[in-house]
Biopython code that builds the backbone (N, CA, C, O; Angstrom):
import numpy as np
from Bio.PDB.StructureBuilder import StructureBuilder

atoms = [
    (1, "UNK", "N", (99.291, 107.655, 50.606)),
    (1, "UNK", "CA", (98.671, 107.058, 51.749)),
    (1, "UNK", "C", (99.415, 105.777, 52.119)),
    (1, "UNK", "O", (99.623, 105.043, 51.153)),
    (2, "UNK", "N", (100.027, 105.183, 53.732)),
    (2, "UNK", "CA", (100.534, 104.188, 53.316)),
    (2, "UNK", "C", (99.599, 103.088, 53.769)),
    (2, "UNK", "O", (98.475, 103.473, 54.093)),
    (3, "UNK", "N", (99.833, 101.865, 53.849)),
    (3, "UNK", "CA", (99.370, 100.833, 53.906)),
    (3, "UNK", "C", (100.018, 100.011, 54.621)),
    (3, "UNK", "O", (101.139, 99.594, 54.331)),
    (4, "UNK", "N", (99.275, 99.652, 55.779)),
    (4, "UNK", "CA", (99.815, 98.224, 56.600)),
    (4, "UNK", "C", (99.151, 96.889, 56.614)),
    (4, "UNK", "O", (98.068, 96.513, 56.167)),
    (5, "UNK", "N", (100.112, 96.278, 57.257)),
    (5, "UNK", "CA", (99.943, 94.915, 56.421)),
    (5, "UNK", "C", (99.314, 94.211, 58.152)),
    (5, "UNK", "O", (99.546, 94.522, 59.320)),
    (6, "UNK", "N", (98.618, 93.360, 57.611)),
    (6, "UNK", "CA", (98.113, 92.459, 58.865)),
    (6, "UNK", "C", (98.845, 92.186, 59.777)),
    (6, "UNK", "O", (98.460, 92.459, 60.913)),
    (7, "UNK", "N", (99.753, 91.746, 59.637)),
    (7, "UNK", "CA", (100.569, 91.773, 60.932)),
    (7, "UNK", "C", (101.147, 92.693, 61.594)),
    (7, "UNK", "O", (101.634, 92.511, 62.710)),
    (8, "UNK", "N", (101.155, 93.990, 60.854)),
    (8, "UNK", "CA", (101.656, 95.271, 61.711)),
    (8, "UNK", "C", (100.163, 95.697, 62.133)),
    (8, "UNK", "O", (100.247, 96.515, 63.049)),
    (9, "UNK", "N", (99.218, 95.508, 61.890)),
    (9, "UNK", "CA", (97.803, 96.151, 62.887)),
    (9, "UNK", "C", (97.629, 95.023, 63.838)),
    (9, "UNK", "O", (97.030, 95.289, 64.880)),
    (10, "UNK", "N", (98.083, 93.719, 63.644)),
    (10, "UNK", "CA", (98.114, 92.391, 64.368)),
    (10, "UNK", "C", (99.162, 93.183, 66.058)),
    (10, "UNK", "O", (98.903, 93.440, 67.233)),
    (11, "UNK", "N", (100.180, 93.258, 65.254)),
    (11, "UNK", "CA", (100.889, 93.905, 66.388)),
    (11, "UNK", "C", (100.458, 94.578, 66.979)),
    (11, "UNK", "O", (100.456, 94.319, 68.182)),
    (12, "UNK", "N", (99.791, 95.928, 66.485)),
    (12, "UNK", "CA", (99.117, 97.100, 67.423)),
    (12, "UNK", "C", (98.303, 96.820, 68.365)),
    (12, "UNK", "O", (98.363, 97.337, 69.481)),
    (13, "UNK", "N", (97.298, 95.809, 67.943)),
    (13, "UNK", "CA", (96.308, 95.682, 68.632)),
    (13, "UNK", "C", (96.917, 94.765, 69.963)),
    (13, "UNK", "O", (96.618, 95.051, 71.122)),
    (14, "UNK", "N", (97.841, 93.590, 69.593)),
    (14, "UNK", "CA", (98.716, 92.841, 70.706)),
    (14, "UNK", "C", (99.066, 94.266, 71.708)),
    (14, "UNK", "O", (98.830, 94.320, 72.915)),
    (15, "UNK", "N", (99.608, 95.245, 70.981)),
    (15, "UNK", "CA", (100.821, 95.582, 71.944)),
    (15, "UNK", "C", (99.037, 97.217, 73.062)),
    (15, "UNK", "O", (98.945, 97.873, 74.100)),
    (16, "UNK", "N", (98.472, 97.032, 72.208)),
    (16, "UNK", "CA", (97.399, 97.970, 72.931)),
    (16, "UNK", "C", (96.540, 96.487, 73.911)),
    (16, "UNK", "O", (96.007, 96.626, 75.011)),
    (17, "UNK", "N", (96.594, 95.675, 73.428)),
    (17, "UNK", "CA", (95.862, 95.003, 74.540)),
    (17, "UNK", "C", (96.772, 94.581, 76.124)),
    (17, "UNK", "O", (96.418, 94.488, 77.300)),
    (18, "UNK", "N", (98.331, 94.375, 75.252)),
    (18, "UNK", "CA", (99.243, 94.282, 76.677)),
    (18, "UNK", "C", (99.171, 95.719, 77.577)),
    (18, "UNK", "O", (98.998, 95.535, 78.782)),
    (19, "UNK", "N", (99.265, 96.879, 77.209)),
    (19, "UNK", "CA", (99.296, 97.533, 77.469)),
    (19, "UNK", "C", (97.688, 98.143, 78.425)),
    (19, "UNK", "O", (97.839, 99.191, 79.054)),
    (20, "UNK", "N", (96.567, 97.610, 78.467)),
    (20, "UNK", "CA", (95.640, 97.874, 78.815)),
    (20, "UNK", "C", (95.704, 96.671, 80.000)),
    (20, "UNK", "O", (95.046, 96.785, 81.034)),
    (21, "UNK", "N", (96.628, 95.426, 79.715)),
    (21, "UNK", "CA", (96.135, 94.691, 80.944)),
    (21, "UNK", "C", (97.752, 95.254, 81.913)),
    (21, "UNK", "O", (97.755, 95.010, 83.119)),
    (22, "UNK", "N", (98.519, 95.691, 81.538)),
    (22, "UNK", "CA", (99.151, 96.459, 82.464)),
    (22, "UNK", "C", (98.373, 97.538, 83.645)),
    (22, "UNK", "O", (98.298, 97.501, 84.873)),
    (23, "UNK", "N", (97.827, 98.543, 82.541)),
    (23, "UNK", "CA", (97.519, 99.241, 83.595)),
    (23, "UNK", "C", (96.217, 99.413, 84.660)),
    (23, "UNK", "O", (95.898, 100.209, 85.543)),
    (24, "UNK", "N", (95.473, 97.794, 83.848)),
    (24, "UNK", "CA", (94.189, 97.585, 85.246)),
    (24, "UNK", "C", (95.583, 96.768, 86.467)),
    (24, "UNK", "O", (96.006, 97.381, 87.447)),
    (25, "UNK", "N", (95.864, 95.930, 86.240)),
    (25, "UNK", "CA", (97.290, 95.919, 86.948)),
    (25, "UNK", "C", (98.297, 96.513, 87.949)),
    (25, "UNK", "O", (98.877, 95.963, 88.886)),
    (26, "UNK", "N", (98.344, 97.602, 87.568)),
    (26, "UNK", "CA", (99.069, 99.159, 88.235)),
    (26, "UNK", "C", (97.724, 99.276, 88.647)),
    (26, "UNK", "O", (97.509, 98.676, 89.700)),
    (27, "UNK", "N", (96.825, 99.810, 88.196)),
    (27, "UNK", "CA", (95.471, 100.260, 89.379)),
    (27, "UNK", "C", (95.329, 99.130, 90.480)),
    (27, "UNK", "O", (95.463, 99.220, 91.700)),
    (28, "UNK", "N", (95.075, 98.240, 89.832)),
    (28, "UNK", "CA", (94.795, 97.475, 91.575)),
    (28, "UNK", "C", (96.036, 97.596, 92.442)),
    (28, "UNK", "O", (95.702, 98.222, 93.448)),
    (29, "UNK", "N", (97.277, 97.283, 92.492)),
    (29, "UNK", "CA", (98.441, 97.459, 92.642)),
    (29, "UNK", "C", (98.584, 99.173, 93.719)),
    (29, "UNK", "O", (99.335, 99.322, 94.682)),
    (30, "UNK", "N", (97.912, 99.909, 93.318)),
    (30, "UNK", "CA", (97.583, 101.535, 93.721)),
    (30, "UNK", "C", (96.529, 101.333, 94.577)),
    (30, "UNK", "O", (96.396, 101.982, 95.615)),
    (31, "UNK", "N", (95.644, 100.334, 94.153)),
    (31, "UNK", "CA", (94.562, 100.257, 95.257)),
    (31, "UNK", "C", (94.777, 99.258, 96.734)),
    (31, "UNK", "O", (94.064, 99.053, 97.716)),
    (32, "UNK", "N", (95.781, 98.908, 96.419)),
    (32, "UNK", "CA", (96.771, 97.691, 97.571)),
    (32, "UNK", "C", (96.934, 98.554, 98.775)),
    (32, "UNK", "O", (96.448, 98.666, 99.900)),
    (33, "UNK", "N", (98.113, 99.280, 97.796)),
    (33, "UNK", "CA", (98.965, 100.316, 98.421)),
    (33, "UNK", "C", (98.020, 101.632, 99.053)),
    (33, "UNK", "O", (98.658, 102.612, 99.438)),
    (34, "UNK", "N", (96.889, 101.655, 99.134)),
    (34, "UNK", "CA", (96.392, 102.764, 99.066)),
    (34, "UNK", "C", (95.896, 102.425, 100.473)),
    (34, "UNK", "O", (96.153, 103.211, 101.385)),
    (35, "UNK", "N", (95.011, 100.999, 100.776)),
    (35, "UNK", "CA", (94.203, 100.097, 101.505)),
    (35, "UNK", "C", (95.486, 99.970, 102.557)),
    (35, "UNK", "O", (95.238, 100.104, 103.756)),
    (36, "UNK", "N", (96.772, 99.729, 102.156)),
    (36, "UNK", "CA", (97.569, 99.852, 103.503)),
    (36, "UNK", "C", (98.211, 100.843, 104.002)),
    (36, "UNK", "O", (98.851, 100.792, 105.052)),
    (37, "UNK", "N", (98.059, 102.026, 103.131)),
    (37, "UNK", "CA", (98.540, 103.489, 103.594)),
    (37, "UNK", "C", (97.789, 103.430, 104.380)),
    (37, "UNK", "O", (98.303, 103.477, 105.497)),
    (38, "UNK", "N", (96.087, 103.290, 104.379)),
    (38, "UNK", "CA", (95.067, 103.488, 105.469)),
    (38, "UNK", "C", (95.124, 102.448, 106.426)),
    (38, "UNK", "O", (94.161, 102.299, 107.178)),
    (39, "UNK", "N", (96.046, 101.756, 106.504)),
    (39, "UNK", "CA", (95.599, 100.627, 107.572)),
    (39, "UNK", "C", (96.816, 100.939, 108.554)),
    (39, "UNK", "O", (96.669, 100.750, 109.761)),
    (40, "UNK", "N", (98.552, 101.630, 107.809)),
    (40, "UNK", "CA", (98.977, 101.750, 108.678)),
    (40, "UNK", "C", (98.595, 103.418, 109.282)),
    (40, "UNK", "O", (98.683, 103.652, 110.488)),
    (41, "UNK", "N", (98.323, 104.112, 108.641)),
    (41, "UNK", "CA", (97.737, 105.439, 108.867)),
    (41, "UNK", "C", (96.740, 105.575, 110.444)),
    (41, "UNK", "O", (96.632, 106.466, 111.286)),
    (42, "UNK", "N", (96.231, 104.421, 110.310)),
    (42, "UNK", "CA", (95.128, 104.158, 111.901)),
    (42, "UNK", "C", (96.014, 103.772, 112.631)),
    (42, "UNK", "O", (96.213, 104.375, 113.685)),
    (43, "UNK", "N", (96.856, 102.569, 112.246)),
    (43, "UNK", "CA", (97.933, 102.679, 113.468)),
    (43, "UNK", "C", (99.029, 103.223, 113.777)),
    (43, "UNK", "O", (99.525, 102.870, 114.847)),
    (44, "UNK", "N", (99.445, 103.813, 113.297)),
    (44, "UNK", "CA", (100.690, 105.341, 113.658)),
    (44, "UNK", "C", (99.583, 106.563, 114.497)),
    (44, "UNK", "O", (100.131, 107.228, 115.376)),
    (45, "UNK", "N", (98.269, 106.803, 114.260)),
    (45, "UNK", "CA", (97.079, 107.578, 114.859)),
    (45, "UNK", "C", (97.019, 106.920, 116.414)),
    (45, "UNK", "O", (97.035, 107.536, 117.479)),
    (46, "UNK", "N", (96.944, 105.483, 116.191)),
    (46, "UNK", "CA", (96.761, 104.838, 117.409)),
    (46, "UNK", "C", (97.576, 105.010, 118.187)),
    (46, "UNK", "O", (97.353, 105.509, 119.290)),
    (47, "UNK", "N", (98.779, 104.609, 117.754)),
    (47, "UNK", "CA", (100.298, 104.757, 118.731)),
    (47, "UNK", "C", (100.986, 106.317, 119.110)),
    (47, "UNK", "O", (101.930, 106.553, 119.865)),
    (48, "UNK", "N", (100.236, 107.182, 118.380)),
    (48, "UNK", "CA", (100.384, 108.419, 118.900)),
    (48, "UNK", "C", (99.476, 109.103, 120.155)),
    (48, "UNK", "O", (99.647, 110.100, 120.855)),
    (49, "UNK", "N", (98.507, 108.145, 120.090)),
    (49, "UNK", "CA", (97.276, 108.395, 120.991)),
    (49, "UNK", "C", (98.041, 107.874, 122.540)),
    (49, "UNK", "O", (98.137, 108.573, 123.548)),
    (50, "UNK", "N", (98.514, 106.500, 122.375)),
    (50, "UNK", "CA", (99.074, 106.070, 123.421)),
    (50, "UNK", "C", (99.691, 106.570, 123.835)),
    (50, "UNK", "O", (99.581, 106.756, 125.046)),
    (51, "UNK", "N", (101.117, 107.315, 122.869)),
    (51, "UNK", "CA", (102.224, 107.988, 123.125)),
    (51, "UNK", "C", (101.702, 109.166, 124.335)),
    (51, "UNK", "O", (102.070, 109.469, 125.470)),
    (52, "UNK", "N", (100.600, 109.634, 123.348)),
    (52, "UNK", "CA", (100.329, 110.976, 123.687)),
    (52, "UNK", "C", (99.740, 110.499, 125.962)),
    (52, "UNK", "O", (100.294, 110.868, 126.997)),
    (53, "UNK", "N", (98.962, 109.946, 125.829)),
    (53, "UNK", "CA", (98.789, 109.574, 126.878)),
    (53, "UNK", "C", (99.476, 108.677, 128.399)),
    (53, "UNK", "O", (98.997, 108.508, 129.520)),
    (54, "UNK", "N", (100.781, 108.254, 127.774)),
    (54, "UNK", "CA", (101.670, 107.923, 128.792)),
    (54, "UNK", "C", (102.719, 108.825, 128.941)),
    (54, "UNK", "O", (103.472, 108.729, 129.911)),
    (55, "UNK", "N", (102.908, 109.981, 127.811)),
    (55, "UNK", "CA", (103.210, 111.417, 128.447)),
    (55, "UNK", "C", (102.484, 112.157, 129.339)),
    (55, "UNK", "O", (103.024, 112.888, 130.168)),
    (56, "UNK", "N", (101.259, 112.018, 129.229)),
    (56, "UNK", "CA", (100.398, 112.853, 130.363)),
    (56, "UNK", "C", (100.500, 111.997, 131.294)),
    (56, "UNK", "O", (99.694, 112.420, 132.123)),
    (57, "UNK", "N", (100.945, 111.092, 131.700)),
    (57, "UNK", "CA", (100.760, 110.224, 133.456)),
    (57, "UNK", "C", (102.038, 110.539, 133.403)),
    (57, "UNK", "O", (102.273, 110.915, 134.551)),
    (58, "UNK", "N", (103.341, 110.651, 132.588)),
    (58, "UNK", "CA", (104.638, 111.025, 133.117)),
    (58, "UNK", "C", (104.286, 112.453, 133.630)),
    (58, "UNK", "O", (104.322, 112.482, 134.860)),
    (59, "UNK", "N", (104.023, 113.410, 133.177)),
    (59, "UNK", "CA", (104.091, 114.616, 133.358)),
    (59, "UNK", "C", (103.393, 114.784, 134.598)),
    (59, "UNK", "O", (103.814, 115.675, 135.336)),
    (60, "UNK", "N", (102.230, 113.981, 135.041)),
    (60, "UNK", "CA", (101.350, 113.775, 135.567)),
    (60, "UNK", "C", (102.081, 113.396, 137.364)),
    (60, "UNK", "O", (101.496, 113.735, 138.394)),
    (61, "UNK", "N", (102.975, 112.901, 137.345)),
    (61, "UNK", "CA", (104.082, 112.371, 138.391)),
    (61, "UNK", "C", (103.134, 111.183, 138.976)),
    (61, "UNK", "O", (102.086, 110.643, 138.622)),
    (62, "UNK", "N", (103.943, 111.074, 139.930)),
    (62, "UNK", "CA", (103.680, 109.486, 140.685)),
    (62, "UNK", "C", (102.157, 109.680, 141.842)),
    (62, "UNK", "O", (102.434, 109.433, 143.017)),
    (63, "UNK", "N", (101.383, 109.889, 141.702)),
    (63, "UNK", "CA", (100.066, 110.591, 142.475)),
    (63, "UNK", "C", (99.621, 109.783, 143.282)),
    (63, "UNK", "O", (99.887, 108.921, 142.444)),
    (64, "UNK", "N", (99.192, 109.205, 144.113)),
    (64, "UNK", "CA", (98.274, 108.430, 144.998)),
    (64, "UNK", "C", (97.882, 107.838, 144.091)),
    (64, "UNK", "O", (98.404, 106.782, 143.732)),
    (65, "UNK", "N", (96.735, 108.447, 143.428)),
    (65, "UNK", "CA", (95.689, 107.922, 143.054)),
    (65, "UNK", "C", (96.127, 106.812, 141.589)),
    (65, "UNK", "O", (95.515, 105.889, 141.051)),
    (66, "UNK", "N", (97.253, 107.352, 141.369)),
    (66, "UNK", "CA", (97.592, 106.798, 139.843)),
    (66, "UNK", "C", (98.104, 105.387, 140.324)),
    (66, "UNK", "O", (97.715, 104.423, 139.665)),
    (67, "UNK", "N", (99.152, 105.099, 141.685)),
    (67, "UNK", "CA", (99.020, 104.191, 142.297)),
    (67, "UNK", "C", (98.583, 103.657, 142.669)),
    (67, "UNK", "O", (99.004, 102.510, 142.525)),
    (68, "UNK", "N", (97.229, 103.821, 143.586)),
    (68, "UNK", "CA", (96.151, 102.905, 143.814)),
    (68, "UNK", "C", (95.585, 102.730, 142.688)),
    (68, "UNK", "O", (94.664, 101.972, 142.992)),
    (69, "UNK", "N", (95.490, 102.963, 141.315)),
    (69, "UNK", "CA", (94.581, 102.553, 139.774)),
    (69, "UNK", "C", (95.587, 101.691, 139.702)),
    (69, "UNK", "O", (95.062, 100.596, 139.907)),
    (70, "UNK", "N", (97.147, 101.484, 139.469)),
    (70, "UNK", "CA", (97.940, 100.555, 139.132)),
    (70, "UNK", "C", (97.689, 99.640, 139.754)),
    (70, "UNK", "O", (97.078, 98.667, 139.311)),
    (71, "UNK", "N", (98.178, 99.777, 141.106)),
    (71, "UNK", "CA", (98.126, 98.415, 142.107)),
    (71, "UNK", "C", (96.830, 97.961, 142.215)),
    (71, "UNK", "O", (96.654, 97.081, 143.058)),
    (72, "UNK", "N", (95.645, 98.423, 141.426)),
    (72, "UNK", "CA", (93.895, 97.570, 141.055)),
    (72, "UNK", "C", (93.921, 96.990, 140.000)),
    (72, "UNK", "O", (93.290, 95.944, 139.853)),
    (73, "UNK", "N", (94.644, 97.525, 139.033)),
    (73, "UNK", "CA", (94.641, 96.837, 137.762)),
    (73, "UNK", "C", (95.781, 95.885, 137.775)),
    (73, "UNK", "O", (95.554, 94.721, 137.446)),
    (74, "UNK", "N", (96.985, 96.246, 138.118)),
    (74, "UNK", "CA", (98.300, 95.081, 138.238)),
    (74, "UNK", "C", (98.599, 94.169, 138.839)),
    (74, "UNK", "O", (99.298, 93.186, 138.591)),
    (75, "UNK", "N", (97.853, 94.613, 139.973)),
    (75, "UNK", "CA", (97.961, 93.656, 141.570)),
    (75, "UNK", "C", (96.660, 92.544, 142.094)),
    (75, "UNK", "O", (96.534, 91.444, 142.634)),
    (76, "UNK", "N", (95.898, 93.563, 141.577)),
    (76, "UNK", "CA", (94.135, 93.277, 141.934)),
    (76, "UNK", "C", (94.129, 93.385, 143.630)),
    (76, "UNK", "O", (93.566, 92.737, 144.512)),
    (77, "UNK", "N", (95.064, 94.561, 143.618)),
    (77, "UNK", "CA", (95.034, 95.495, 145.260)),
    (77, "UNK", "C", (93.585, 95.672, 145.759)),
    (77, "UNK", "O", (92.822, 95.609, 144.794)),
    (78, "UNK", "N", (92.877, 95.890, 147.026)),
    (78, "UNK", "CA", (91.631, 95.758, 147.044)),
    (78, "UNK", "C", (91.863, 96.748, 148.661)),
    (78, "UNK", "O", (92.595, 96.407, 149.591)),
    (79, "UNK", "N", (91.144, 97.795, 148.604)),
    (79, "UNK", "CA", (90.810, 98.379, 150.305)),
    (79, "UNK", "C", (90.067, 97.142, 150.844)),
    (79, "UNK", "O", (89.597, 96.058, 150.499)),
    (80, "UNK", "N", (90.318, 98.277, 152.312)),
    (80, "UNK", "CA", (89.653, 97.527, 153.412)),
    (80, "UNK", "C", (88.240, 97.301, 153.393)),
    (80, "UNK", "O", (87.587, 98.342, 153.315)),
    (81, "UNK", "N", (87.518, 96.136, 153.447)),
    (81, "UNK", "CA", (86.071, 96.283, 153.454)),
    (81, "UNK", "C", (85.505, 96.267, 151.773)),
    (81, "UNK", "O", (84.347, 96.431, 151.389)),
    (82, "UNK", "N", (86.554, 96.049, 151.069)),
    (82, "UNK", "CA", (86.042, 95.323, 149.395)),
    (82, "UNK", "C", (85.884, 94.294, 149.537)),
    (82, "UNK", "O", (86.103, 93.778, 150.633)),
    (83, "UNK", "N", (85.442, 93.598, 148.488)),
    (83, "UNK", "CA", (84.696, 92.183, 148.056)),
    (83, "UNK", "C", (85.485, 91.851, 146.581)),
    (83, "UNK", "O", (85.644, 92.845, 145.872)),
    (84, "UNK", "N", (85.771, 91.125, 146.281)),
    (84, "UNK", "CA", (85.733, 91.035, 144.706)),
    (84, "UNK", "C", (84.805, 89.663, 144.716)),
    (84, "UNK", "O", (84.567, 89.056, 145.760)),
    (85, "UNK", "N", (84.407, 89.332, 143.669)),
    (85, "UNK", "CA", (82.934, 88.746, 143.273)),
    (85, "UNK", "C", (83.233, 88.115, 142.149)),
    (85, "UNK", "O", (82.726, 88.664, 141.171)),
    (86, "UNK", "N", (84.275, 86.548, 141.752)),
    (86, "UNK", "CA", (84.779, 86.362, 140.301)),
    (86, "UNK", "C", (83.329, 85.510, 139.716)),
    (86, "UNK", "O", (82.798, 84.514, 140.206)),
    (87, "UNK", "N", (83.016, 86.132, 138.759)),
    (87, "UNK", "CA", (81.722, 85.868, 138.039)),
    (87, "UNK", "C", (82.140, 84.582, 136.615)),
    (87, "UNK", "O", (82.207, 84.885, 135.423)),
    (88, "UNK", "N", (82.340, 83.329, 137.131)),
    (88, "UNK", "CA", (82.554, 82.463, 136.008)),
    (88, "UNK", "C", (81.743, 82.550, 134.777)),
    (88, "UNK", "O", (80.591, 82.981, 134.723)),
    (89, "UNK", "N", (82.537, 82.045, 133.669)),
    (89, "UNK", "CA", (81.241, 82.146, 132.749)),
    (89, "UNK", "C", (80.793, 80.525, 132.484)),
    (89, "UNK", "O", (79.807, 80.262, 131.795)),
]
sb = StructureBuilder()
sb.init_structure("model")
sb.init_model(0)
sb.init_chain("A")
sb.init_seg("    ")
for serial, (resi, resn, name, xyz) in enumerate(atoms, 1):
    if name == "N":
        sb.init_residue(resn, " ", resi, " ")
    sb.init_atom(name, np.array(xyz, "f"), 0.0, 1.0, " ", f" {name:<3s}", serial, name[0])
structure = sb.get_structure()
């Protein structure tokens, strides 16, 4: 049977306790990485959404109507017989 001496179970237990604060360590480390897979994951989703939708107004061509929405939102273009009404806060 052999026999170890205090300082070789001294060691074990050192080298099992380094070894245990390693790998809560690596887990959080996995849980980082995990939290920004999902964070850029929503935005590559997002920017495909956009993508996806300024292909449909290209495809969509130059329409009246897509022009008069631009020149309301870009211009603050207004027909004949509108009002705009700026509501301070």
């Amino acid at each position: 049977m052999l026999r170890t001496g205090i300082l070789t179970k001294l060691l074990i237990v050192t080298l099992l306790a380094a070894l245990i604060c390693k790998v809560y360590a690596l887990r959080e480390q996995v849980s980082d990485a995990e939290e920004e897979k999902a964070r850029v994951a929503a935005l590559v989703e997002s920017k495909r959404q956009e993508n996806d939708a300024l292909a449909a107004d290209i495809e969509g061509g130059c329409t009246p109507e897509k022009m008069q929405e631009i020149a309301r939102r870009e211009l603050g273009w207004l027909l004949p017989g509108e009002y705009v009404f700026d509501v301070g806060s």
